[in-house]
C-alpha positions as CSV (number, residue, x, y, z in Angstrom):
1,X,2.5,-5.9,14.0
2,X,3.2,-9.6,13.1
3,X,2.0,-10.9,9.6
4,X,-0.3,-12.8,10.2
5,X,-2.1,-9.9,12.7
6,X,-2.1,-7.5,9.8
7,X,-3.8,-10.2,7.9
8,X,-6.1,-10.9,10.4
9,X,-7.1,-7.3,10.4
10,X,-7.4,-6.9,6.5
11,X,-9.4,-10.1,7.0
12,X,-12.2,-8.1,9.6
13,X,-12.3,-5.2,7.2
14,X,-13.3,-7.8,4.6
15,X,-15.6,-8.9,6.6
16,X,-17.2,-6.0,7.3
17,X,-17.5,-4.6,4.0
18,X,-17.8,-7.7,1.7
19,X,-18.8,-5.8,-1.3
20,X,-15.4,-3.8,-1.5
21,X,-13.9,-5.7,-4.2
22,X,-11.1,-3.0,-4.3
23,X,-10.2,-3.9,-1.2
24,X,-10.8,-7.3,-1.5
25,X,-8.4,-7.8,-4.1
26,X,-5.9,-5.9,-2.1
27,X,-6.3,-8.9,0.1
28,X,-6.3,-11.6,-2.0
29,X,-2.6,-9.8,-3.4
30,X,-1.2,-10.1,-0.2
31,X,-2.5,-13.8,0.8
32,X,-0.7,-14.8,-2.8
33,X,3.0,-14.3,-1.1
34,X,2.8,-17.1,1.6
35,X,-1.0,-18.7,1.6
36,X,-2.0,-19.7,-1.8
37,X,-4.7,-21.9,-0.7
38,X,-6.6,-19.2,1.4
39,X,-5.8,-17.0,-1.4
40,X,-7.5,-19.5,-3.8
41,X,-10.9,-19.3,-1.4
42,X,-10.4,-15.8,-1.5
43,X,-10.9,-15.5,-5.3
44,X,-13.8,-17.9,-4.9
45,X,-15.8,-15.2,-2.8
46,X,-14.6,-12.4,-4.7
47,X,-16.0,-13.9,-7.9
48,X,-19.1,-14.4,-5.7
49,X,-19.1,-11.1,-4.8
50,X,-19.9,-10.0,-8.3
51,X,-16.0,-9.9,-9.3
52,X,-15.5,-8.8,-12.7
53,X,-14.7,-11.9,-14.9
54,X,-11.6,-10.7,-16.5
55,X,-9.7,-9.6,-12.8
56,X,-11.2,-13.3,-11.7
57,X,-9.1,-14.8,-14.8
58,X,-6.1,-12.8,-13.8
59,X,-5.9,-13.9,-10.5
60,X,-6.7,-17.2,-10.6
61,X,-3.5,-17.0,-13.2
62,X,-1.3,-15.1,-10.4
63,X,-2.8,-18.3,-7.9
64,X,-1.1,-20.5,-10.6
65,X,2.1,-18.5,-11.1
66,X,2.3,-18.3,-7.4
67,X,2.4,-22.3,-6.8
68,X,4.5,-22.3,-9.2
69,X,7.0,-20.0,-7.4
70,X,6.4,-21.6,-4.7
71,X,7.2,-25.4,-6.2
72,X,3.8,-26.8,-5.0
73,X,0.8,-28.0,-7.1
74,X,-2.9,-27.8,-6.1
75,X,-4.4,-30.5,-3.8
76,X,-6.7,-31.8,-6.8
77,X,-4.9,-32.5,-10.2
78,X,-8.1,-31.5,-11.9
79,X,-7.8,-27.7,-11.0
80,X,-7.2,-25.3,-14.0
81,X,-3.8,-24.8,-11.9
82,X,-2.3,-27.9,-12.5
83,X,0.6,-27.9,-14.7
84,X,1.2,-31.0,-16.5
85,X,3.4,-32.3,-19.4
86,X,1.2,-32.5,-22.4
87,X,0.3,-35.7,-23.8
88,X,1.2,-37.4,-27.2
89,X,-1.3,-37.1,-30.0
90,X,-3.9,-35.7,-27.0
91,X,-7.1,-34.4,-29.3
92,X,-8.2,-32.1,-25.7
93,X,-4.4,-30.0,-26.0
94,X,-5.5,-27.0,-27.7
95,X,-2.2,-25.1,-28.1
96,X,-1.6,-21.9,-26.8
97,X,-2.4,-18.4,-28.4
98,X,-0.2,-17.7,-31.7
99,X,-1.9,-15.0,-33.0
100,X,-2.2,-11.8,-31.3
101,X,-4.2,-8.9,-32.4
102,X,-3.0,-5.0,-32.1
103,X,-5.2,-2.3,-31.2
104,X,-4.4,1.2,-32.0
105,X,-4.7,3.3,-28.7
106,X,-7.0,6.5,-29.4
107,X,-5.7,8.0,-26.4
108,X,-2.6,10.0,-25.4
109,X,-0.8,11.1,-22.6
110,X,-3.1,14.4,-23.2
111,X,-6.0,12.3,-22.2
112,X,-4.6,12.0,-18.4
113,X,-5.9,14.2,-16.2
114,X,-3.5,15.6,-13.7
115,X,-0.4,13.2,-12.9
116,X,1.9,16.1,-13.6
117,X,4.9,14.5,-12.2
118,X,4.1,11.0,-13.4
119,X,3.7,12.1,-16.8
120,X,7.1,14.7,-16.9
121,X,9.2,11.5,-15.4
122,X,7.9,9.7,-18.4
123,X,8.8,12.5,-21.0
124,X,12.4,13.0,-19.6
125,X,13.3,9.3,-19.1
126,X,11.6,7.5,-21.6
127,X,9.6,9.5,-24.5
128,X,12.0,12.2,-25.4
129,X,14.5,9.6,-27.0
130,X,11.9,7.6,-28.7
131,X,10.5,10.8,-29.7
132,X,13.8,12.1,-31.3
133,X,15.3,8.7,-33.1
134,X,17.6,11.0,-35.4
135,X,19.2,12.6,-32.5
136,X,18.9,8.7,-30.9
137,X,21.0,7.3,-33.9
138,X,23.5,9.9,-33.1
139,X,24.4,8.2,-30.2
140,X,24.6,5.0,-31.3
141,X,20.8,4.0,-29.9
142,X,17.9,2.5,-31.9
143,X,14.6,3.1,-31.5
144,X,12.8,1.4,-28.8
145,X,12.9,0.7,-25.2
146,X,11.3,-0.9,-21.7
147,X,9.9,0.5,-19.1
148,X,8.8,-0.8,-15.8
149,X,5.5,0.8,-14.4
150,X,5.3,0.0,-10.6
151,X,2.7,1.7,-7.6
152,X,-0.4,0.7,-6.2
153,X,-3.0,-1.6,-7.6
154,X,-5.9,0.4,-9.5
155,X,-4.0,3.7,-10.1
156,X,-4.1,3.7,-13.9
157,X,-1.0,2.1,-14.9
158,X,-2.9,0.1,-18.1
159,X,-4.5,3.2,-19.4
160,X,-0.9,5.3,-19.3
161,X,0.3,2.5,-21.0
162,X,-2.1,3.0,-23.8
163,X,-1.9,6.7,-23.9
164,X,2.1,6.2,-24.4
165,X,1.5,3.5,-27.2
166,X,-0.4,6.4,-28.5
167,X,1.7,9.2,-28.0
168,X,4.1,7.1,-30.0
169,X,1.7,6.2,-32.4
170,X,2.3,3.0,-31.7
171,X,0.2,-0.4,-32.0
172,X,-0.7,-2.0,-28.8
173,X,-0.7,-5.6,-27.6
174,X,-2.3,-5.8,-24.1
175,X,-1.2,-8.8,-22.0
176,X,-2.0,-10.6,-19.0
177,X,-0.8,-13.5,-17.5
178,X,-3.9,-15.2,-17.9
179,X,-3.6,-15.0,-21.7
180,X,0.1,-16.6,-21.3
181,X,-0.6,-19.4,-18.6
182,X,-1.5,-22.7,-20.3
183,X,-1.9,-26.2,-18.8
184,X,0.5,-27.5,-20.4
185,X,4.4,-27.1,-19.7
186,X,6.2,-25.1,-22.4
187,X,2.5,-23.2,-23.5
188,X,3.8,-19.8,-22.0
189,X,7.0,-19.9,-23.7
190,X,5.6,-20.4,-26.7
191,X,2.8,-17.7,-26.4
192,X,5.8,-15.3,-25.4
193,X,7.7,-16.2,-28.5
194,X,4.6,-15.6,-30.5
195,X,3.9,-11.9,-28.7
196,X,7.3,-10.9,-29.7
197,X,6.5,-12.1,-33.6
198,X,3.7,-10.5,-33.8
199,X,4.6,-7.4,-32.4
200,X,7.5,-7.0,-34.5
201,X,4.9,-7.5,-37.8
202,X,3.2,-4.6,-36.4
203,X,6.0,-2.4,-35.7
204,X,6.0,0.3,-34.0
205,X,4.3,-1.7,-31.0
206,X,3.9,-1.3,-28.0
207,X,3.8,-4.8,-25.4
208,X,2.3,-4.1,-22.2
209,X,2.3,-6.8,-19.9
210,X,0.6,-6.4,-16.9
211,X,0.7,-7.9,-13.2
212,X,4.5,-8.6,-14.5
213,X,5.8,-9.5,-11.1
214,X,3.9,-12.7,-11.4
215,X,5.5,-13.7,-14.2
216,X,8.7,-12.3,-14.3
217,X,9.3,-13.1,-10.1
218,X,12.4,-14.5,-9.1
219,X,13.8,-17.2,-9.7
220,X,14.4,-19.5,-6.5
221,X,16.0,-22.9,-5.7
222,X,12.9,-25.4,-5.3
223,X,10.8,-27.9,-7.2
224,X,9.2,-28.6,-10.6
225,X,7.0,-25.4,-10.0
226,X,9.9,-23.5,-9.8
227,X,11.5,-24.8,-13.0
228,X,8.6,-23.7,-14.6
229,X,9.3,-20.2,-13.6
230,X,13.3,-20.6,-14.7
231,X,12.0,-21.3,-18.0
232,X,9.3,-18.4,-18.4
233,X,11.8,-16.1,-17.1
234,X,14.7,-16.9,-19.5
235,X,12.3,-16.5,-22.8
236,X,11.4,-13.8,-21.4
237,X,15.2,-12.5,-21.1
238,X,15.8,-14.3,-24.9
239,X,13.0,-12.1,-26.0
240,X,14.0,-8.5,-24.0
241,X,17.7,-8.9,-25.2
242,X,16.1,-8.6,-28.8
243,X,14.1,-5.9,-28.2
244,X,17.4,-4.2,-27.5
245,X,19.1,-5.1,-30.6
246,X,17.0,-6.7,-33.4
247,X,13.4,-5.8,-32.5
248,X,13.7,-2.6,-33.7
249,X,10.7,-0.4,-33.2
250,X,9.1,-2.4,-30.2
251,X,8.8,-1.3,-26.9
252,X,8.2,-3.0,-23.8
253,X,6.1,-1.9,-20.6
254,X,5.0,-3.6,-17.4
255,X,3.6,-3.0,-14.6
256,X,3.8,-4.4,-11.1
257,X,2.0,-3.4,-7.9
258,X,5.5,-5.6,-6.4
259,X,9.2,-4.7,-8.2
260,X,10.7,-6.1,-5.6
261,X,9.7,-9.3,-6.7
262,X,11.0,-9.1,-10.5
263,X,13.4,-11.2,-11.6
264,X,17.2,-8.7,-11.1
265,X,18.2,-10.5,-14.2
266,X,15.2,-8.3,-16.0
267,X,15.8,-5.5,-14.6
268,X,19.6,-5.5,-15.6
269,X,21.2,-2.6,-18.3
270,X,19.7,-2.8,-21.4
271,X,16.3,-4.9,-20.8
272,X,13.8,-3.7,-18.1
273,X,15.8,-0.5,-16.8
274,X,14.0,2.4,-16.7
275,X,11.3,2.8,-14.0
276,X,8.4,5.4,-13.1
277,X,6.2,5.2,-10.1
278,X,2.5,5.8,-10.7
279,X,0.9,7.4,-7.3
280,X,-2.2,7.6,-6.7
281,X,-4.6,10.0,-8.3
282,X,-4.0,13.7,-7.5
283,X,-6.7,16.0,-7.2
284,X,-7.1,17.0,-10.3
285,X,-7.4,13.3,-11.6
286,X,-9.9,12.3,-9.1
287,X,-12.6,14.8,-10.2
288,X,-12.1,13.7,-13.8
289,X,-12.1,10.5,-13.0
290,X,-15.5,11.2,-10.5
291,X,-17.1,13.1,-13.6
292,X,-16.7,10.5,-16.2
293,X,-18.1,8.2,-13.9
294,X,-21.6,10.3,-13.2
295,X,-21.6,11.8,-16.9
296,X,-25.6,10.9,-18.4
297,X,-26.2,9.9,-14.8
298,X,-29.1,11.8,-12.8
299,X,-27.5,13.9,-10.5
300,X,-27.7,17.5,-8.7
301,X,-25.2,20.3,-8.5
302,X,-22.7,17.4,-7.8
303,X,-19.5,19.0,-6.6
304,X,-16.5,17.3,-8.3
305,X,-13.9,19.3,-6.8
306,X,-14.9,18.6,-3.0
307,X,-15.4,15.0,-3.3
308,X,-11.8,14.8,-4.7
309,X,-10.5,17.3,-2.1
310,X,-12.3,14.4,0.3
311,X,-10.8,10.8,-1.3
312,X,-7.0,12.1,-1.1
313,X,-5.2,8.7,-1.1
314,X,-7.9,7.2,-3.3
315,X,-7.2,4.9,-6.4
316,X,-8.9,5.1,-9.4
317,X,-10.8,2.0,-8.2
318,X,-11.8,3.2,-4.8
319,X,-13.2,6.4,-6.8
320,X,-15.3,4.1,-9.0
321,X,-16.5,2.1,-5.6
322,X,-17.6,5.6,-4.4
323,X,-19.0,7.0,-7.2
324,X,-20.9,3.3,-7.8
325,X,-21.9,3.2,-4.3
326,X,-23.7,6.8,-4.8
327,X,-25.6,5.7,-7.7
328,X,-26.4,2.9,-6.0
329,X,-28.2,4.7,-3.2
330,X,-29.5,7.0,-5.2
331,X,-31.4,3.8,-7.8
332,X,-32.5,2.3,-4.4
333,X,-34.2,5.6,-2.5
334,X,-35.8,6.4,-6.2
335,X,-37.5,2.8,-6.3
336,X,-38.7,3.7,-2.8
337,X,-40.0,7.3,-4.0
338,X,-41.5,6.1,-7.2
339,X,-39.4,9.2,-8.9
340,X,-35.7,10.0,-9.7
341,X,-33.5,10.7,-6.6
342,X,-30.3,12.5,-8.1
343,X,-26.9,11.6,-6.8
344,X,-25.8,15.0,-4.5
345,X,-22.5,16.1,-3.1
346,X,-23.4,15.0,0.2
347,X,-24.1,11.2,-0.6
348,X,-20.9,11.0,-2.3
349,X,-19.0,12.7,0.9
350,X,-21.2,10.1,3.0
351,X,-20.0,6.9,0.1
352,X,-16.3,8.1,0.8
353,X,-16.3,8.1,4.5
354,X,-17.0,4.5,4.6
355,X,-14.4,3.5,2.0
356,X,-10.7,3.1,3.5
357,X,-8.1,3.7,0.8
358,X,-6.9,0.6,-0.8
359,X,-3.5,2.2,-1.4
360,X,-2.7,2.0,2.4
361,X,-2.4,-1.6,2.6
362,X,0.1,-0.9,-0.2
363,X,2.2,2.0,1.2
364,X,2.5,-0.1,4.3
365,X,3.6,-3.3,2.8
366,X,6.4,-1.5,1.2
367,X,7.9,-0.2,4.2
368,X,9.9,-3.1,5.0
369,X,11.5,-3.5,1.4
370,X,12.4,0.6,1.9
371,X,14.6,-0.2,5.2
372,X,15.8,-3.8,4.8
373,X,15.7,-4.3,0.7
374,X,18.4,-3.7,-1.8
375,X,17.6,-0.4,-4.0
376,X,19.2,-0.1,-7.3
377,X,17.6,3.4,-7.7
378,X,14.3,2.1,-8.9
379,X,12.3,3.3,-5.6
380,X,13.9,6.8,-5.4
381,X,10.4,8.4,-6.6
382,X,8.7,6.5,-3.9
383,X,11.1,7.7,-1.1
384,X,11.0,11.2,-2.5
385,X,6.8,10.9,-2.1
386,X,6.9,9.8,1.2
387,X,9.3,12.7,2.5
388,X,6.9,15.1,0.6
389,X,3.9,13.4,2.4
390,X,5.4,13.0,6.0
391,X,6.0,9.6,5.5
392,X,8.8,7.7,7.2
């Protein structure tokens, strides 16, 4: 199927289910790699849709990084997208973030229902040295450390990150490229710089930064936008290569739903070189996730474990869209009664058959990069999952 067919497709299933925001997302992601402007309508109706405000910052931010990528600029200088030197003595420029408040995580890795495999890759690869810094020093290694997180969008890959921050009883600087993108050229380099500072007054820390791929994509012969990149990618590079020697005690994670759009010159020995994919909710996962969702909410002899048996493939997210759609059936036929109509097992069987996983779209748009792309190793989990699960 061509590109733009599968598009076209996505685009029905929009359509016909407008208040998916999980899946309208998905969407959204995959009109950012060639169609920025239909992607920037896209965000429009998702924000219209009842979007939550935060994911609408975030992607209007990818929008930017993505005409930047891309070298172009938005039709009307005026956007929020525009990226334009700043002007002398201009009283409007507000400068970008240089402070940067920690948060201590209360969760651990204890906390994560199910994920067995996700959560013994991280131990062997990536927590067992930090855990173990005498035995570290041994060998010549100091402690810290970077981690890629990579897998389909709404899987849990910011709340591991937390739980790891504390596991390691770390602080915790959340980032997102909306915090980092400023209207002004040299803005994100600066608020980089500044992250790093900060989280080395707070070590240990832990900097997550998330949606990384759309900060830290390639690099690419074009225009000014492009430059822009060059220059958000090498501070970045300046900043990892300390992490590695004088940044001692502060680790880096990011997560992408895209690695094979990272810059290679992150990924090289010694910055961003360990990797773990996080899958999609196992069983065991999804029913915790399903029963913090209806926890305090009216509901009757709700069977957990067979409406996880019944979302296999399901993110997080597209649990939250079922579990949300059964309470919302449930507040509209009690309105109608005049008296409480509890959310059962069968309308949350009947909210799942209508939802199609959003990690599909994913799983499918990595197929290509699995047969034609270059592997360096980090997508040997994935191909091991796909054997497992039948998958070509």
């Amino acid at each position: 199927m061509a590109d733009d067919d599968f598009l076209d497709v996505i685009a029905a299933e929009v359509a016909n289910d407008p208040h998916n925001l999980a899946l309208r997302e998905d969407y959204i992601a995959l009109l950012l790699q060639g169609d920025p402007d239909r992607a920037a309508e896209e965000v429009t109706a998702f924000e219209q849709a009842g979007g939550d405000p935060a994911r609408v910052r975030l992607l209007r931010a990818r929008l930017m990084a993505a005409r930047l990528r891309g070298g172009t600029t938005p039709a009307a200088p005026a956007e929020p997208d525009a990226l334009v030197p700043r002007p002398v003595g201009d009283p409007e420029a507000g400068p970008a973030p240089t402070t940067w408040e920690p948060e201590r995580p209360a969760v651990t890795l204890d906390d994560v229902a199910g994920l067995a495999e996700v959560k013994q890759h991280l131990e062997a690869t990536f927590l067992a040295p930090l855990r173990n810094p005498e035995l570290a020093a041994a060998f010549g290694q100091t402690p810290g450390g970077s981690l890629l997180m990579y897998g389909p969008p709404g899987c849990g890959k910011t709340f591991i990150a937390r739980a790891i921050a504390g596991d390691l009883g770390a602080s915790f600087l959340h980032v997102t490229l909306a915090d980092l993108m400023g209207k002004w050229f040299g803005e994100t380099e600066k608020a980089i710089q500044s992250i790093f500072r900060d989280a080395r007054a707070s070590s240990p820390c832990v900097i997550f930064f998330d949606e990384f791929d759309a900060l830290g994509g390639r690099r690419s012969s074009g225009g000014g936008g492009t430059q822009s990149m060059r220059m958000v990618v090498s501070q970045l590079l300046e900043e990892l290569d300390g992490v590695s020697s004088a940044n001692e005690g502060v680790y880096f994670l990011a997560a992408t739903n895209r690695p094979w759009d990272v810059d290679p010159a992150l990924r090289r020995p010694g910055r961003i070189d360990k990797t773990v994919l996080v899958l999609p909710p196992d069983q065991v996962a999804r029913a915790a996730i399903l029963a913090g969702l209806l926890d305090g909410k009216p509901t009757e002899g709700v069977d957990v474990d067979a409406v996880a048996a019944a979302t296999d493939g399901f993110s997080g997210a597209d649990i939250s869209h079922v579990a949300a759609t059964g309470l919302q059936q449930a507040m509209t036929a009690s309105m109608a009664a005049g008296a409480v109509v509890p959310v059962t097992t069968e309308s949350l069987l009947a909210a799942a058959a209508s939802v199609t996983p959003s990690t599909a779209a994913w799983f499918d748009q990595v197929v290509p990069v699995l047969d034609y792309g270059v592997d360096d190793g980090t997508f040997e989990q994935l191909r091991a999952y796909r054997v497992k699960r039948g998958l070509r």
